[in-house]
PQR file of N, CA, C, O and H, with PARSE charges and radii, in Angstrom:
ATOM      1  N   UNK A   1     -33.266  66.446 -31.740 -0.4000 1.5000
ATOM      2  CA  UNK A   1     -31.916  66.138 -31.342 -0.0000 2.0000
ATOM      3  C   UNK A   1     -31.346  65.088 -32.289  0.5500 1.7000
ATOM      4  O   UNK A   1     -31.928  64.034 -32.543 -0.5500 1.4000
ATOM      5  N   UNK A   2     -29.939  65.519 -32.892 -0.4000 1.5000
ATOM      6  CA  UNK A   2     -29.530  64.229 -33.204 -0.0000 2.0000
ATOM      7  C   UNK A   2     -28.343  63.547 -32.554  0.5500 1.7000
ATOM      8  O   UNK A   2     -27.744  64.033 -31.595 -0.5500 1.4000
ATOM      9  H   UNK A   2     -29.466  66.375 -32.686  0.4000 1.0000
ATOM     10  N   UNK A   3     -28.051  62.447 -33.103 -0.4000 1.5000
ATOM     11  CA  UNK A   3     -26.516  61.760 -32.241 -0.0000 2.0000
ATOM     12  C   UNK A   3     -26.016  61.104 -34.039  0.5500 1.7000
ATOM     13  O   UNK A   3     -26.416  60.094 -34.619 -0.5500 1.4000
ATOM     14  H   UNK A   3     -28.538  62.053 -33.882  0.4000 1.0000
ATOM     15  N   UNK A   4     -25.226  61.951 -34.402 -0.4000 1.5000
ATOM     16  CA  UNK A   4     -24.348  61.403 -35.682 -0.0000 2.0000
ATOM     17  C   UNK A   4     -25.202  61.179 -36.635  0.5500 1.7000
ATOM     18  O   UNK A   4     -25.406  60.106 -37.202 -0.5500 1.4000
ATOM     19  H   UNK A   4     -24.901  62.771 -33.931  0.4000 1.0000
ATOM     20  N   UNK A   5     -25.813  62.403 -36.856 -0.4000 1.5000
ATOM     21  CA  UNK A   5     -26.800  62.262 -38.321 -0.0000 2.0000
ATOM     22  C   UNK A   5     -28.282  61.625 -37.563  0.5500 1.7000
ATOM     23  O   UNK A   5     -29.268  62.215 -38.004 -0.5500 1.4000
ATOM     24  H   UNK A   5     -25.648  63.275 -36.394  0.4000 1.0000
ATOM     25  N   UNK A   6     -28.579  60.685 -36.656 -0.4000 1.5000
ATOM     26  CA  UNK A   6     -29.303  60.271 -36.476 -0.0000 2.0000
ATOM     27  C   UNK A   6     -30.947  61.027 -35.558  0.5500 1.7000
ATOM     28  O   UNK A   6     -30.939  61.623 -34.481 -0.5500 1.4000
ATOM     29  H   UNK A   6     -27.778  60.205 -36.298  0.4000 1.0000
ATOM     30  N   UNK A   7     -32.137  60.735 -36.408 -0.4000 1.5000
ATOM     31  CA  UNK A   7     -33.129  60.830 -35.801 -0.0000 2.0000
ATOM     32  C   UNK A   7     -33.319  60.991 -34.197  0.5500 1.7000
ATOM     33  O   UNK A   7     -34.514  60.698 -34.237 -0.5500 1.4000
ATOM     34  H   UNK A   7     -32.144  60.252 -37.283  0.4000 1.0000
ATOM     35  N   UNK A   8     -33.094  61.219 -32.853 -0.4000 1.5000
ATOM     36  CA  UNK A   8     -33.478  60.781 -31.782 -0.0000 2.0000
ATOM     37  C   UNK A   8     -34.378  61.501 -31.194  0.5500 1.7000
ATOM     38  O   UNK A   8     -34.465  62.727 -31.126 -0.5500 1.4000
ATOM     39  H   UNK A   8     -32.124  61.457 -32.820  0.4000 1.0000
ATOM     40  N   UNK A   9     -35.305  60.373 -30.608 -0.4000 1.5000
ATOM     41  CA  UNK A   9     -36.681  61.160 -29.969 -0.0000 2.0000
ATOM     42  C   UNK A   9     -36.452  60.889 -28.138  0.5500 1.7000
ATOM     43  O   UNK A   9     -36.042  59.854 -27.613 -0.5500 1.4000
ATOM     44  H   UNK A   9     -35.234  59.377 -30.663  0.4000 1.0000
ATOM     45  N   UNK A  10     -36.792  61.951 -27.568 -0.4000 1.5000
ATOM     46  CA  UNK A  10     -36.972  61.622 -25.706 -0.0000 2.0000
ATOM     47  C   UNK A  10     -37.554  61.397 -25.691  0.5500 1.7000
ATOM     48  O   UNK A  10     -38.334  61.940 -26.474 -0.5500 1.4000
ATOM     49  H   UNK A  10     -37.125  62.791 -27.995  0.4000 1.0000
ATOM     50  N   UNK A  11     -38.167  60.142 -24.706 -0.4000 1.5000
ATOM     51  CA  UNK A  11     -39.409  60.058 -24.104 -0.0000 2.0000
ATOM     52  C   UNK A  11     -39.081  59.677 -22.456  0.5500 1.7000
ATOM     53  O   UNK A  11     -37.982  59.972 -21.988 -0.5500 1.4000
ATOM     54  H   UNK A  11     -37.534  59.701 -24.070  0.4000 1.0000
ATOM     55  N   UNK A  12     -39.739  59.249 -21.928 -0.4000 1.5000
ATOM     56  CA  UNK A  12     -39.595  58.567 -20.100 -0.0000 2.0000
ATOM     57  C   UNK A  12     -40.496  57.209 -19.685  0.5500 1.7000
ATOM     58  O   UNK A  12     -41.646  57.106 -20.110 -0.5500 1.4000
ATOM     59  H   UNK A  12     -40.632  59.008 -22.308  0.4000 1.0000
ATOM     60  N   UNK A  13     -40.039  56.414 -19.027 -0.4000 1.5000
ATOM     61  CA  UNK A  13     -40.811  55.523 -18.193 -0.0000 2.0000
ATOM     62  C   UNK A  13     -41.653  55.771 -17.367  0.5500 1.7000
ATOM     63  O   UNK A  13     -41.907  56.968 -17.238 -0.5500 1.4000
ATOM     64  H   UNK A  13     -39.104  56.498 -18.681  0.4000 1.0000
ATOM     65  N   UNK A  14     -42.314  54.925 -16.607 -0.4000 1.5000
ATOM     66  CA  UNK A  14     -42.826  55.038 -15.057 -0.0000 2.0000
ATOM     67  C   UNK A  14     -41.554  55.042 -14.282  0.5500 1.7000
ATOM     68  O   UNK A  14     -40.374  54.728 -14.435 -0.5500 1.4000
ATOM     69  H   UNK A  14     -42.108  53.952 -16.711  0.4000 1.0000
ATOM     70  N   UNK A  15     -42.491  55.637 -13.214 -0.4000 1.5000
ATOM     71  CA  UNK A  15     -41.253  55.363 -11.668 -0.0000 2.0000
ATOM     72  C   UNK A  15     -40.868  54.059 -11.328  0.5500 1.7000
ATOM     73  O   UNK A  15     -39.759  53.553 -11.153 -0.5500 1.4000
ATOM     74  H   UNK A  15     -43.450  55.893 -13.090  0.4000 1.0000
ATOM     75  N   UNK A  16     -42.094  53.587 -11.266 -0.4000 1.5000
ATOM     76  CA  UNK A  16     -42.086  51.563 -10.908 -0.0000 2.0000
ATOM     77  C   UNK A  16     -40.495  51.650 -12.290  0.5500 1.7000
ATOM     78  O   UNK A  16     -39.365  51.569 -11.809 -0.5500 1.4000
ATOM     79  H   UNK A  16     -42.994  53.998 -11.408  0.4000 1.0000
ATOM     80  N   UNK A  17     -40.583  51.746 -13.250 -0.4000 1.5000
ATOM     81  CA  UNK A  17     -39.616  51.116 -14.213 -0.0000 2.0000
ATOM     82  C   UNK A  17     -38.102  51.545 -13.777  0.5500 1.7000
ATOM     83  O   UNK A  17     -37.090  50.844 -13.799 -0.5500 1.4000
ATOM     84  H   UNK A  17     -41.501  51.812 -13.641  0.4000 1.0000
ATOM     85  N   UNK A  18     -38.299  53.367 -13.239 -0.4000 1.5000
ATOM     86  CA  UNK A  18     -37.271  53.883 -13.116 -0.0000 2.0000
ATOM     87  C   UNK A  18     -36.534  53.099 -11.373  0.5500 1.7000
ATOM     88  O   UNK A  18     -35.455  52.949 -10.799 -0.5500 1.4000
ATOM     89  H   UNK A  18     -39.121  53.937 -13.222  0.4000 1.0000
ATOM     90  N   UNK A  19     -37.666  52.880 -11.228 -0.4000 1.5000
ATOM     91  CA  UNK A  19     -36.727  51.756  -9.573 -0.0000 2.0000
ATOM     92  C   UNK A  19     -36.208  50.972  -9.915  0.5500 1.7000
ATOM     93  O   UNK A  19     -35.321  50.585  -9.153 -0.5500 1.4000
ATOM     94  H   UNK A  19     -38.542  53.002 -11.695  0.4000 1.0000
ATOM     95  N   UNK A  20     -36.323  50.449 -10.824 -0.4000 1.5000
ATOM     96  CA  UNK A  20     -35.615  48.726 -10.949 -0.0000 2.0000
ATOM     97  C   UNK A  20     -34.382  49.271 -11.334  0.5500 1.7000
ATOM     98  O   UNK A  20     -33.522  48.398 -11.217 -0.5500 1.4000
ATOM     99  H   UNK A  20     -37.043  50.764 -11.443  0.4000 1.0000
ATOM    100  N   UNK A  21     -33.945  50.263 -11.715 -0.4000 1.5000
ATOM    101  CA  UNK A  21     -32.290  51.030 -11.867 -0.0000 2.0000
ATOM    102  C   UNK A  21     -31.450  50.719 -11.457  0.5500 1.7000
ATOM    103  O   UNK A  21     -30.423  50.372 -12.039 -0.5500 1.4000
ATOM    104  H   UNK A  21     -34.644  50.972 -11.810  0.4000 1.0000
ATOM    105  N   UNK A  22     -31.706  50.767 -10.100 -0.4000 1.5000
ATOM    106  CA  UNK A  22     -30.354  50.903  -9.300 -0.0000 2.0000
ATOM    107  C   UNK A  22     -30.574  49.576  -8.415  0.5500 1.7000
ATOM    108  O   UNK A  22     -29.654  49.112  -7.740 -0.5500 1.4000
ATOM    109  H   UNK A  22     -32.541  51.048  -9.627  0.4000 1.0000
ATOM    110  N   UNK A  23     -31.648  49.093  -8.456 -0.4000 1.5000
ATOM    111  CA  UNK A  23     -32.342  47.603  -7.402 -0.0000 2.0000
ATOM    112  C   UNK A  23     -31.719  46.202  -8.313  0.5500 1.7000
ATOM    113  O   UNK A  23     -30.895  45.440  -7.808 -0.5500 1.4000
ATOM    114  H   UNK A  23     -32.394  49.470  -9.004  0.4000 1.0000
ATOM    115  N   UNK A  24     -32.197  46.039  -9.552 -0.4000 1.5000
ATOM    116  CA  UNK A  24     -32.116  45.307 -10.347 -0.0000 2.0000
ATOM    117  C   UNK A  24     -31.958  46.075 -12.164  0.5500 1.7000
ATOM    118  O   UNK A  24     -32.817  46.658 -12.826 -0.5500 1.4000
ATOM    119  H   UNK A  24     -32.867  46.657  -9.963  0.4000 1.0000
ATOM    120  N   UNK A  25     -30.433  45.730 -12.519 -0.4000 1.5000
ATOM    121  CA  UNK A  25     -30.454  46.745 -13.714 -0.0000 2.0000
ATOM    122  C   UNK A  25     -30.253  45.826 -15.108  0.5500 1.7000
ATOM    123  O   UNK A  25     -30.013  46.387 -16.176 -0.5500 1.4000
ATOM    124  H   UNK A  25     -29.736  45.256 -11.981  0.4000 1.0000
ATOM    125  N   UNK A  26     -30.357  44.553 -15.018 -0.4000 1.5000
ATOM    126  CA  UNK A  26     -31.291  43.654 -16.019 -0.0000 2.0000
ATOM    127  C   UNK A  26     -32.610  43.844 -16.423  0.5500 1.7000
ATOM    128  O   UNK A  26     -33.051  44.000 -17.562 -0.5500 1.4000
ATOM    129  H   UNK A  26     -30.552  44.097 -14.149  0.4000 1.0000
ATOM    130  N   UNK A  27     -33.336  43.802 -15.070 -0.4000 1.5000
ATOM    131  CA  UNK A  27     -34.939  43.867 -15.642 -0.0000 2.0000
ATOM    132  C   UNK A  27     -35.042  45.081 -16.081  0.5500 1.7000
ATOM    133  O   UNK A  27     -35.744  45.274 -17.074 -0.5500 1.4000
ATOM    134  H   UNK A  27     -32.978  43.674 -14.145  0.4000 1.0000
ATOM    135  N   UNK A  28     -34.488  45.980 -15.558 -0.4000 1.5000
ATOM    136  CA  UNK A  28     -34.766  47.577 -15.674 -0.0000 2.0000
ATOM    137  C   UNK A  28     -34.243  47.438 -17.475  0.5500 1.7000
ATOM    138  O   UNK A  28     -35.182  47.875 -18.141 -0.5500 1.4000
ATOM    139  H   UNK A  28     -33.918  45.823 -14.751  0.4000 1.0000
ATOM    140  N   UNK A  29     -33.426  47.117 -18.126 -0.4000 1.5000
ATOM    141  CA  UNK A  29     -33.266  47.092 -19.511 -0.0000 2.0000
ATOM    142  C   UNK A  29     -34.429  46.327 -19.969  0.5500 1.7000
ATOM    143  O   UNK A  29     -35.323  46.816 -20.660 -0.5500 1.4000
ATOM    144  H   UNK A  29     -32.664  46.761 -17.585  0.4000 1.0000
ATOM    145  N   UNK A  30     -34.393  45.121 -19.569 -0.4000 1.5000
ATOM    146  CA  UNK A  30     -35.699  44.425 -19.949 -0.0000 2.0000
ATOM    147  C   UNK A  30     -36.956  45.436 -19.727  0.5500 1.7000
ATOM    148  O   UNK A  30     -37.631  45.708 -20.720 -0.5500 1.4000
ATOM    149  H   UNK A  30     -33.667  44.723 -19.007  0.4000 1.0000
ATOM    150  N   UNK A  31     -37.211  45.858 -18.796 -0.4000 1.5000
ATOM    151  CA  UNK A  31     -38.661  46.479 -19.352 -0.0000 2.0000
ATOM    152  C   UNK A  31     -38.507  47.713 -19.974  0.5500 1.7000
ATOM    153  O   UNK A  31     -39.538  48.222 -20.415 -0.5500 1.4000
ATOM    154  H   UNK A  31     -36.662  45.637 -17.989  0.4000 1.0000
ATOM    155  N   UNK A  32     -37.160  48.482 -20.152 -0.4000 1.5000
ATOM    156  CA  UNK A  32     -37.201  49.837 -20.783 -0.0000 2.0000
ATOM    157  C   UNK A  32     -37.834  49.100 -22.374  0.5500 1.7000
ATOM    158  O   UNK A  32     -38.927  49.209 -22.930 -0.5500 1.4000
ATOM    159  H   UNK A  32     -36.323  48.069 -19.794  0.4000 1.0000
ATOM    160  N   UNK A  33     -36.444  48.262 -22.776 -0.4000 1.5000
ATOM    161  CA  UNK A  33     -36.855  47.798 -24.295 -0.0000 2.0000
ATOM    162  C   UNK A  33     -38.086  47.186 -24.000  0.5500 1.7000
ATOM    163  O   UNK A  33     -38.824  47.838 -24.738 -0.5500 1.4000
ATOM    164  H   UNK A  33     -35.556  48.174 -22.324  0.4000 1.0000
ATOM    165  N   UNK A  34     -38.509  46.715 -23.663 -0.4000 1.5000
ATOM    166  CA  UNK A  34     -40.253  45.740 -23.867 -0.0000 2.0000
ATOM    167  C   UNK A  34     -41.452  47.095 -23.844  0.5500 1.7000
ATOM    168  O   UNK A  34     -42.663  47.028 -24.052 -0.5500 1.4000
ATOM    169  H   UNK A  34     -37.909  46.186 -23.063  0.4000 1.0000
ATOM    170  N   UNK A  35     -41.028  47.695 -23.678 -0.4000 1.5000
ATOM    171  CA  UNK A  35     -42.256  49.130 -22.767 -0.0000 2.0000
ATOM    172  C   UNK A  35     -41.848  50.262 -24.514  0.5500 1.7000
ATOM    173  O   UNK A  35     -42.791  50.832 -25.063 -0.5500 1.4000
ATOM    174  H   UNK A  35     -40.044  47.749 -23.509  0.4000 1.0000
ATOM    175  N   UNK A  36     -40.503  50.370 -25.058 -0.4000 1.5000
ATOM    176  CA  UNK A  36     -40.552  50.684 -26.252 -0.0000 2.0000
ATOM    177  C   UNK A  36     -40.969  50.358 -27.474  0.5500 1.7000
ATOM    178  O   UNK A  36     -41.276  51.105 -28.403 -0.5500 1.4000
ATOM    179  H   UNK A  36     -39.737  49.907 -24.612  0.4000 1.0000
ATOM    180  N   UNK A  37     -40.956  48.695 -27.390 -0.4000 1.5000
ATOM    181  CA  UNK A  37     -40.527  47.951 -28.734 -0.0000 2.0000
ATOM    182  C   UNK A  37     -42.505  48.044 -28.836  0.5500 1.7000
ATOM    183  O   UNK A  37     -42.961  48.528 -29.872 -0.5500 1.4000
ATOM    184  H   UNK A  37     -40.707  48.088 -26.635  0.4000 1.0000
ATOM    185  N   UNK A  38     -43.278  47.673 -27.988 -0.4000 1.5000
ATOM    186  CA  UNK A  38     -44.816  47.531 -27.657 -0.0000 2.0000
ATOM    187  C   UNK A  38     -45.056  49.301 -28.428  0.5500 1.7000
ATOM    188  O   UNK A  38     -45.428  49.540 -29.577 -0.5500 1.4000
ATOM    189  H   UNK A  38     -42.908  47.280 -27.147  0.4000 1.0000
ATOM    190  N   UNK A  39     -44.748  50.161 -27.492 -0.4000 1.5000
ATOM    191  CA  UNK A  39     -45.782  51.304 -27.903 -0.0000 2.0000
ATOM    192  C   UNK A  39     -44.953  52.360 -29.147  0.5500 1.7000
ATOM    193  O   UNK A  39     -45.370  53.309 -29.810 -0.5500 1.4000
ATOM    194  H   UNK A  39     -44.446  49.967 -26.559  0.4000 1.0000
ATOM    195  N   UNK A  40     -43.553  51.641 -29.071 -0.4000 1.5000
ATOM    196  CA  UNK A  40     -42.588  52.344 -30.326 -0.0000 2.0000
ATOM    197  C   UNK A  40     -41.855  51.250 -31.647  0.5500 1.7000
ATOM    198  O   UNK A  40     -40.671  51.205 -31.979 -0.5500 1.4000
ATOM    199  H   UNK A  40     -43.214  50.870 -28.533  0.4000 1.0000
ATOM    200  N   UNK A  41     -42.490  50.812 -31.952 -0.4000 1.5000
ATOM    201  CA  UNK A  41     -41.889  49.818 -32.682 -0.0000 2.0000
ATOM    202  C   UNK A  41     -41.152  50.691 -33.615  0.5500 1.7000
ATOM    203  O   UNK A  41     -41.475  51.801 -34.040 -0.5500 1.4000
ATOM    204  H   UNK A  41     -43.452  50.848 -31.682  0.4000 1.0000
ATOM    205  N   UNK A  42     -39.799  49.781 -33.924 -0.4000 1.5000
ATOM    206  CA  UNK A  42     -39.272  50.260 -34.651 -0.0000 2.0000
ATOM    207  C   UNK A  42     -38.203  51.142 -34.111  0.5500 1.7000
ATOM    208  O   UNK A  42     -37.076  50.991 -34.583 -0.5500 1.4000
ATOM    209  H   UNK A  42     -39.536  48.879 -33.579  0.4000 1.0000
ATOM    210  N   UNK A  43     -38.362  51.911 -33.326 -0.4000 1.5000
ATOM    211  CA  UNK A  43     -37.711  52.659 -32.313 -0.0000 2.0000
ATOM    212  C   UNK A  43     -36.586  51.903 -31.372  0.5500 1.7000
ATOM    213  O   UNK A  43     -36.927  51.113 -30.492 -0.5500 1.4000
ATOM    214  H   UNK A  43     -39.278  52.034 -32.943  0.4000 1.0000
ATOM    215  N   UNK A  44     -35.362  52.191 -31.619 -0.4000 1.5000
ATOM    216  CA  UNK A  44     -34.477  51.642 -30.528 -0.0000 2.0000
ATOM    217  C   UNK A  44     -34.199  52.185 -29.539  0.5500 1.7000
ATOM    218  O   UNK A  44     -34.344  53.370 -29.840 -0.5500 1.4000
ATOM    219  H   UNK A  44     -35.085  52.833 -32.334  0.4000 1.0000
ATOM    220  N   UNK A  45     -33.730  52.124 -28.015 -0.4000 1.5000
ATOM    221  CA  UNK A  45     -33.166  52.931 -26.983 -0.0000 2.0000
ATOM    222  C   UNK A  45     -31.876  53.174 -27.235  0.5500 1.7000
ATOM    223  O   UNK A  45     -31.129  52.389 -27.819 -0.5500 1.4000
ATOM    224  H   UNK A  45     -33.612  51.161 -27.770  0.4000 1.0000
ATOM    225  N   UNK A  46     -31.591  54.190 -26.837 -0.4000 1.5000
ATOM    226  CA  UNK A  46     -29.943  54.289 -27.588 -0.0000 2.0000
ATOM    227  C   UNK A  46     -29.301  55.064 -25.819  0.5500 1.7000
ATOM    228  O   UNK A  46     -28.126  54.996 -25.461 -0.5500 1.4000
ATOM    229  H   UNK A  46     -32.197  54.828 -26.363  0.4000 1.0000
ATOM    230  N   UNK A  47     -29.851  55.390 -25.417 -0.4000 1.5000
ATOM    231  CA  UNK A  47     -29.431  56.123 -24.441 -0.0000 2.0000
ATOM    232  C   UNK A  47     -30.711  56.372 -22.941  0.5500 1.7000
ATOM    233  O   UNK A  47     -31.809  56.915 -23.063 -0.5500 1.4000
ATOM    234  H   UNK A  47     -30.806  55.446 -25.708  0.4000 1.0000
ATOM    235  N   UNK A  48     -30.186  55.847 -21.758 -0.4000 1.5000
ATOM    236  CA  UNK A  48     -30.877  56.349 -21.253 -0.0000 2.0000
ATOM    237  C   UNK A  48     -30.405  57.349 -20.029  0.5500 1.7000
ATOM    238  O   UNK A  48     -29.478  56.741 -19.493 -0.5500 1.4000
ATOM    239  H   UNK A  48     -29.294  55.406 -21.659  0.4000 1.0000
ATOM    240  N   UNK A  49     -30.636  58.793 -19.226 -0.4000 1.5000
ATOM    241  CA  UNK A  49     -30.227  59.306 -18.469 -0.0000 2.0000
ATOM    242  C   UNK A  49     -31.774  60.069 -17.573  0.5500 1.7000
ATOM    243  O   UNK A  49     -32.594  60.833 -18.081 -0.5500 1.4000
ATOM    244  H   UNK A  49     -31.389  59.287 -19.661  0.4000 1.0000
ATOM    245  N   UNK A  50     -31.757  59.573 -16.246 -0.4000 1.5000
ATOM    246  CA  UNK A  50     -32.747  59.982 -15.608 -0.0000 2.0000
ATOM    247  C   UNK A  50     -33.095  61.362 -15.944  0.5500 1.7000
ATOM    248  O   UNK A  50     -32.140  62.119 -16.122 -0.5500 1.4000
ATOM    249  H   UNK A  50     -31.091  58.952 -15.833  0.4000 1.0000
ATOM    250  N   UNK A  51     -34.606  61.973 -16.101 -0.4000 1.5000
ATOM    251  CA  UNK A  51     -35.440  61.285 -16.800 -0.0000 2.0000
ATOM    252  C   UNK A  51     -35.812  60.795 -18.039  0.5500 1.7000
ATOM    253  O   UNK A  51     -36.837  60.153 -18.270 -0.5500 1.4000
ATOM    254  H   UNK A  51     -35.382  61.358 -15.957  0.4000 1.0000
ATOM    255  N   UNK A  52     -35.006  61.093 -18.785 -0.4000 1.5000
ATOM    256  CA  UNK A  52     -35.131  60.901 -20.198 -0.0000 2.0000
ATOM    257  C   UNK A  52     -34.550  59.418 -20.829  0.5500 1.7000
ATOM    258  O   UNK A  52     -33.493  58.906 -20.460 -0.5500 1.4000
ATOM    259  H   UNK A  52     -34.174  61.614 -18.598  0.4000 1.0000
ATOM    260  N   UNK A  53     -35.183  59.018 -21.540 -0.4000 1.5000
ATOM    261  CA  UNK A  53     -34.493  57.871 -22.341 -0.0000 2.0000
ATOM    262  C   UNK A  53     -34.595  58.113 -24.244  0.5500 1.7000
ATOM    263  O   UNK A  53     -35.629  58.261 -24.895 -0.5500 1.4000
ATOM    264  H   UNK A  53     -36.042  59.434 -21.839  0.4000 1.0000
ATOM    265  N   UNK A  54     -33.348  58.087 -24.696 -0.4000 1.5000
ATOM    266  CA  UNK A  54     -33.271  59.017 -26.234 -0.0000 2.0000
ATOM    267  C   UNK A  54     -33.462  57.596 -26.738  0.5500 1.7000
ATOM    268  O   UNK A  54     -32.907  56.684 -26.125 -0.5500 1.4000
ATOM    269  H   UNK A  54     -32.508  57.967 -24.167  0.4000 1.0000
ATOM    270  N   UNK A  55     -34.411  57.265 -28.105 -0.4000 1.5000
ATOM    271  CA  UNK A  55     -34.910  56.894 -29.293 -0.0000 2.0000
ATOM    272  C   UNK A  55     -34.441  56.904 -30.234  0.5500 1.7000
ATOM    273  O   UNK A  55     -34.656  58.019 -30.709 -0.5500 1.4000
ATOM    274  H   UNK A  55     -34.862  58.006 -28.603  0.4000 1.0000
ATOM    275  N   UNK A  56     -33.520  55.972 -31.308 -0.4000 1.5000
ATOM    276  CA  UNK A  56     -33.042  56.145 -32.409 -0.0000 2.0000
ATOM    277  C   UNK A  56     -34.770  55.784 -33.431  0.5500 1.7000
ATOM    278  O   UNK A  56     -35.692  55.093 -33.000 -0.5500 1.4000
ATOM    279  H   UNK A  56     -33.345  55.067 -30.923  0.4000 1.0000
ATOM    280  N   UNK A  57     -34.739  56.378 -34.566 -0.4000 1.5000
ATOM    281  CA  UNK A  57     -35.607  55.738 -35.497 -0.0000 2.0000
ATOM    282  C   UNK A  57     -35.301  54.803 -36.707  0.5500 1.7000
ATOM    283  O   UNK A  57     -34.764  55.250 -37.720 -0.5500 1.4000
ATOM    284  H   UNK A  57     -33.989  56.939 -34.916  0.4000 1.0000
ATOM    285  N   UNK A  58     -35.697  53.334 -36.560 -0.4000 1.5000
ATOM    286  CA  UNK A  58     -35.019  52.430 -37.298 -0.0000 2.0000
ATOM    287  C   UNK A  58     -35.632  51.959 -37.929  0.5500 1.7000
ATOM    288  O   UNK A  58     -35.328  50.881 -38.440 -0.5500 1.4000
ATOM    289  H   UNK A  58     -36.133  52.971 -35.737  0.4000 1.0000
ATOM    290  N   UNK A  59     -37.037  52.732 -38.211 -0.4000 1.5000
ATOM    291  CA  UNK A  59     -37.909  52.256 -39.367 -0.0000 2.0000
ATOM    292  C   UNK A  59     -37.342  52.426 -40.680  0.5500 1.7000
ATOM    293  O   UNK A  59     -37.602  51.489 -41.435 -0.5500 1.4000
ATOM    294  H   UNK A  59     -37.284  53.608 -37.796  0.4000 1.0000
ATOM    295  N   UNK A  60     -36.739  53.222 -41.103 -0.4000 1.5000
ATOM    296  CA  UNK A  60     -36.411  53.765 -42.275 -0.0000 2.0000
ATOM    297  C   UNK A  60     -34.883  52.796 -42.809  0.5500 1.7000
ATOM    298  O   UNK A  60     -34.273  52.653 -43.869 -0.5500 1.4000
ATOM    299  H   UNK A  60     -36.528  53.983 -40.489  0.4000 1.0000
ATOM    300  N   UNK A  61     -34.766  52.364 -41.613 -0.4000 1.5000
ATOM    301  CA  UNK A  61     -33.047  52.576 -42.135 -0.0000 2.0000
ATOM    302  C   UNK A  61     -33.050  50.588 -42.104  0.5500 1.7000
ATOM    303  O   UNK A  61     -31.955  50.054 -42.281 -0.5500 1.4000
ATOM    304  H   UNK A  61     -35.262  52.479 -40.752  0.4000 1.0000
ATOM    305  N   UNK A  62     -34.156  49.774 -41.905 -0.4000 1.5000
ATOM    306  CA  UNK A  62     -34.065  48.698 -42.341 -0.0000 2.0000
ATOM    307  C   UNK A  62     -33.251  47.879 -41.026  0.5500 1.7000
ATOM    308  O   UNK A  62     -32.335  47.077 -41.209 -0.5500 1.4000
ATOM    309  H   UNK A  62     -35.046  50.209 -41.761  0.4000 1.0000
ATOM    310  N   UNK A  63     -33.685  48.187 -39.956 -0.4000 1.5000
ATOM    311  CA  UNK A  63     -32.852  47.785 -38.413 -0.0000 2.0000
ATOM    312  C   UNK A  63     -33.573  46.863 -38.255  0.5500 1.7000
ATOM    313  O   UNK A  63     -33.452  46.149 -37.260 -0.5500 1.4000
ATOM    314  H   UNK A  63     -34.429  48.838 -39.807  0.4000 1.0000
TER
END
């Protein structure tokens, strides 16, 4: 998939992550990015829509 030329990869959270959504939607950013930046470095969130959350790739491009 792309979004404007760009790389994007899907992936998903846990459920525990996907609760904090609609409960608390600070932490819920906080752990989407912390839960990416750990097992995707380099990788930004660019989008998220239950279940999926889309991945820009920003290794290349010096982000």
């Amino acid at each position: 998939m792309t979004l404007a030329n760009e790389v994007i990869m899907k992936s998903t959270v846990s459920m525990r992550i996907w609760m904090l959504k609609d409960s608390d939607t600070e932490a819920f950013k906080h752990e989407v990015t912390n839960y990416f930046a750990r097992g995707y470095p380099g990788w930004t969130v660019v989008k998220v829509k239950y279940p999926l959350v889309y991945l820009r790739d920003d290794r290349r491009n010096g982000m």
